[in-house]
C-alpha positions in Angstrom: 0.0 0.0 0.0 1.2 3.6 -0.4 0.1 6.7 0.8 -0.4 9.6 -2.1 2.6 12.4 -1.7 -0.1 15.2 -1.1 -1.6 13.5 2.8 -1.1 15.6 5.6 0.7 14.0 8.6 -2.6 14.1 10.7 -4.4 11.9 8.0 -1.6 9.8 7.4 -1.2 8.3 10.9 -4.8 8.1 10.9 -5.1 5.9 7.7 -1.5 3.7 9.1 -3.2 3.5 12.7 -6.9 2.0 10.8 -4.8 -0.4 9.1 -3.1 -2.0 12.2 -6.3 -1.5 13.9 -8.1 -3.8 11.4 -5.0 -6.3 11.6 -5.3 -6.7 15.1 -8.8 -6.3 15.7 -10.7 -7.9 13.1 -11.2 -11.3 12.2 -10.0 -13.9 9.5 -11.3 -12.1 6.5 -10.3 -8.8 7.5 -6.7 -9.5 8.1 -6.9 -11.5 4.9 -7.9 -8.8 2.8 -6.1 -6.0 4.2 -3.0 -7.6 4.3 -3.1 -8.5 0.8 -3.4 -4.0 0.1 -1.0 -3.6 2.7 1.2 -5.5 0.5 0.4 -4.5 -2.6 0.7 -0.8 -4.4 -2.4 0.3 -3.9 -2.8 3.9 -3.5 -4.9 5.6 -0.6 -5.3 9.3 -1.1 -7.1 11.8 1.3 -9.2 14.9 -0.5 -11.9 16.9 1.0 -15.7 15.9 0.9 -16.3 18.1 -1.7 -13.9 16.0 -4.7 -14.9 13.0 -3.1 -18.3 13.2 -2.6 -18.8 10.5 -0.3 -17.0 9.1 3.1 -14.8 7.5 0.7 -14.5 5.5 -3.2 -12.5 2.6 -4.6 -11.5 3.1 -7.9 -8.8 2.8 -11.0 -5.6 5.0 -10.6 -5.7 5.3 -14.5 -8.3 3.1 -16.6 -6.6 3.4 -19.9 -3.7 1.9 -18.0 -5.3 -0.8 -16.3 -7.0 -1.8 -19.8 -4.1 -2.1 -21.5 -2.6 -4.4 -18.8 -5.5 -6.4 -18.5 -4.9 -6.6 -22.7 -1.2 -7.4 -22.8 -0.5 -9.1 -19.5 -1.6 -11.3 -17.1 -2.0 -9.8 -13.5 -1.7 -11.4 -10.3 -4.1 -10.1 -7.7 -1.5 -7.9 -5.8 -0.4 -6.7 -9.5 -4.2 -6.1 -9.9 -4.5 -4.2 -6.4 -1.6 -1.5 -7.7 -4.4 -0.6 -9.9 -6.6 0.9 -7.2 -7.4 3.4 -5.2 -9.5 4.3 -2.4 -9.9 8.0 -1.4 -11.4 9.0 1.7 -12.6 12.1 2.6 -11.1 14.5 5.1 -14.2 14.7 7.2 -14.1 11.2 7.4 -11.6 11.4 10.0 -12.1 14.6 10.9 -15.6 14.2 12.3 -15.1 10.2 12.7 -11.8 9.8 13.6 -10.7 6.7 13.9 -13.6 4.4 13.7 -14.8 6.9 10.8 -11.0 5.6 9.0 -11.5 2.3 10.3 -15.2 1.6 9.0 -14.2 3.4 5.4 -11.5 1.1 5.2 -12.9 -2.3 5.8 -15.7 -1.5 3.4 -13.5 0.2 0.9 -11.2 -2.2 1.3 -13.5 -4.9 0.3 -14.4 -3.1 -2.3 -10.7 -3.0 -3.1 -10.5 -6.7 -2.9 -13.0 -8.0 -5.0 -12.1 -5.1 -8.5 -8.7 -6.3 -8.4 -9.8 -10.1 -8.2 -12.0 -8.4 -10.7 -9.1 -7.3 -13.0 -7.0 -10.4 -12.5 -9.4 -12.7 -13.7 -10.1 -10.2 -16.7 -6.3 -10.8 -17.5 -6.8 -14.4 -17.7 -9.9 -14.2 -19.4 -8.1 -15.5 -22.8 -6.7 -18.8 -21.6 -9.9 -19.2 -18.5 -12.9 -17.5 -19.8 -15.1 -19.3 -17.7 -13.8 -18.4 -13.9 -14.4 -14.3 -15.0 -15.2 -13.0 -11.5 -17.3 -10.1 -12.1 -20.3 -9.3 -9.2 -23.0 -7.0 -9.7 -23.1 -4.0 -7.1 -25.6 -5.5 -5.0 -23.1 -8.1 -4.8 -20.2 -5.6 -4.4 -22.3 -3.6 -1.5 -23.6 -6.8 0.1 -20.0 -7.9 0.9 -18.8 -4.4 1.9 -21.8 -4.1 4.8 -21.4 -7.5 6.0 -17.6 -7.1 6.5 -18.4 -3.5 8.1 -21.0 -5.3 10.4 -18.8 -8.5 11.6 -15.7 -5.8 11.9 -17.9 -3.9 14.7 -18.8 -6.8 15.8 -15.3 -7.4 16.5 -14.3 -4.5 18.0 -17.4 -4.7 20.1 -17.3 -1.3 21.9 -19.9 1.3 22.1 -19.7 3.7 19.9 -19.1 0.6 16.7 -22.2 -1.0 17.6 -24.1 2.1 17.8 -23.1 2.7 14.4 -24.0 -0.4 13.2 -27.0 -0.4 14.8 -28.0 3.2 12.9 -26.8 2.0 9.9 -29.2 -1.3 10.2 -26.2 -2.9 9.2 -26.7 -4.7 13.1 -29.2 -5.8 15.5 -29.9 -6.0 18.9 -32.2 -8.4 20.7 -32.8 -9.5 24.3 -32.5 -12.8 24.1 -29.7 -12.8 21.4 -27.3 -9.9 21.9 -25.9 -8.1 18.9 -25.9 -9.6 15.6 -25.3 -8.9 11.8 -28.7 -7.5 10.4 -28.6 -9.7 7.1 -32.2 -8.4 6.5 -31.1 -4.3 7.5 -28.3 -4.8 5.0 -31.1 -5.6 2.1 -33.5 -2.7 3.5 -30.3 -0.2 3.7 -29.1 -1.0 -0.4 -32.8 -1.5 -1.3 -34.0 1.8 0.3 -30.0 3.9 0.0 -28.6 2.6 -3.3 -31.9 1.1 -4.8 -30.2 -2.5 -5.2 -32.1 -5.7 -5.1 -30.4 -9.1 -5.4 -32.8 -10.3 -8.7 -34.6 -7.4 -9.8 -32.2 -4.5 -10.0 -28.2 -5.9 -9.2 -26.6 -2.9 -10.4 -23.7 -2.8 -13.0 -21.0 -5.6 -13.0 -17.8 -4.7 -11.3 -16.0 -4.5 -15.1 -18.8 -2.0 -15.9 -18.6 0.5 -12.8 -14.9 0.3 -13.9 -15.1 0.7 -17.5 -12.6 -2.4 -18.1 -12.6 -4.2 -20.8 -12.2 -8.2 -21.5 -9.5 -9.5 -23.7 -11.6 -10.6 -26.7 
């Protein structure tokens, strides 16, 4: 992973700090993932709201680039991952702080994860057209809110669960404690991104990225 030139000091420990945080805190997946970014040349940048327009985005560092890699090469998935980047947003931190950084990275992150598995099979696509891995959003968001919801779950204080809780992304009942809201998560992208799992999945990860097969 590397930081973009243009973070300031405060947002830099903030994103290094989230990172370790997720290592340490989360569970099998979450190290999984993050440690394959952490390993890779993925780019994180830091921008205000207003050029991000969101807590944070995953995307392609340069798509003509990544398109004519996919064309002449074949990727492996920490070559595909040096394709990406997320950007969060200054307020992220600034009115989140670190469990703002933390949450936008696990979901993010995922996000991350599954465009460069995305872009690696693309790569193969002439010699294995059959294993293409390329989800629909519903698919891409399902997977980013149920990481975000077992990562509070992991950290288990307060102030994560709370969150969760908000964001229906978890539950809460007497008898059972706190769980992940499986049936929030399809209320939140039906009613916030207008995603259903069969009648409106969204654009395919390739699509949202604008990458192109070989053939």
């Amino acid at each position: 992973m590397k930081l973009d030139a243009g973070i300031a000091n405060i947002y830099r420990r903030s994103v290094e700090e989230a990172f370790a945080a997720i290592m340490s805190a989360g569970n099998d997946e979450h190290r999984h993932y993050t440690s394959a970014i952490l390993d890779s040349r993925m780019l994180v940048r830091v921008l205000p709201v207003s050029e991000v327009n969101a807590s944070g985005v995953t995307g392609l560092v340069d798509r003509g680039d990544t398109n004519d890699r996919i064309e002449d090469e074949r990727l492996n998935l920490q070559e595909s991952l040096g394709e990406i980047a997320i950007t969060i947003a200054e307020e992220t931190i600034d009115t989140g702080g670190q469990r703002g950084c933390e949450g936008t990275l696990v979901h993010e992150g995922r996000h991350a994860y599954d465009f460069a598995r995305t872009i690696e099979s693309l790569s193969e696509s002439d010699t294995n057209p059959l294993s293409i891995f390329d989800p629909t959003l519903y698919e891409l968001e399902w997977e980013a809110h149920r990481v975000s919801g077992e990562y509070m779950l992991c950290v288990s204080r307060d102030e994560y669960i709370e969150e969760g809780i908000q964001l229906m992304i978890l539950a809460h009942e007497a008898e059972h404690g706190c769980f992940l809201n499986q049936d929030g998560i399809r209320q939140r992208l039906r009613e916030s991104y207008g995603l259903t799992a069969d009648a409106n999945p969204g654009p395919r990860a390739s699509e949202l990225l604008g990458l192109k097969t070989k053939w």
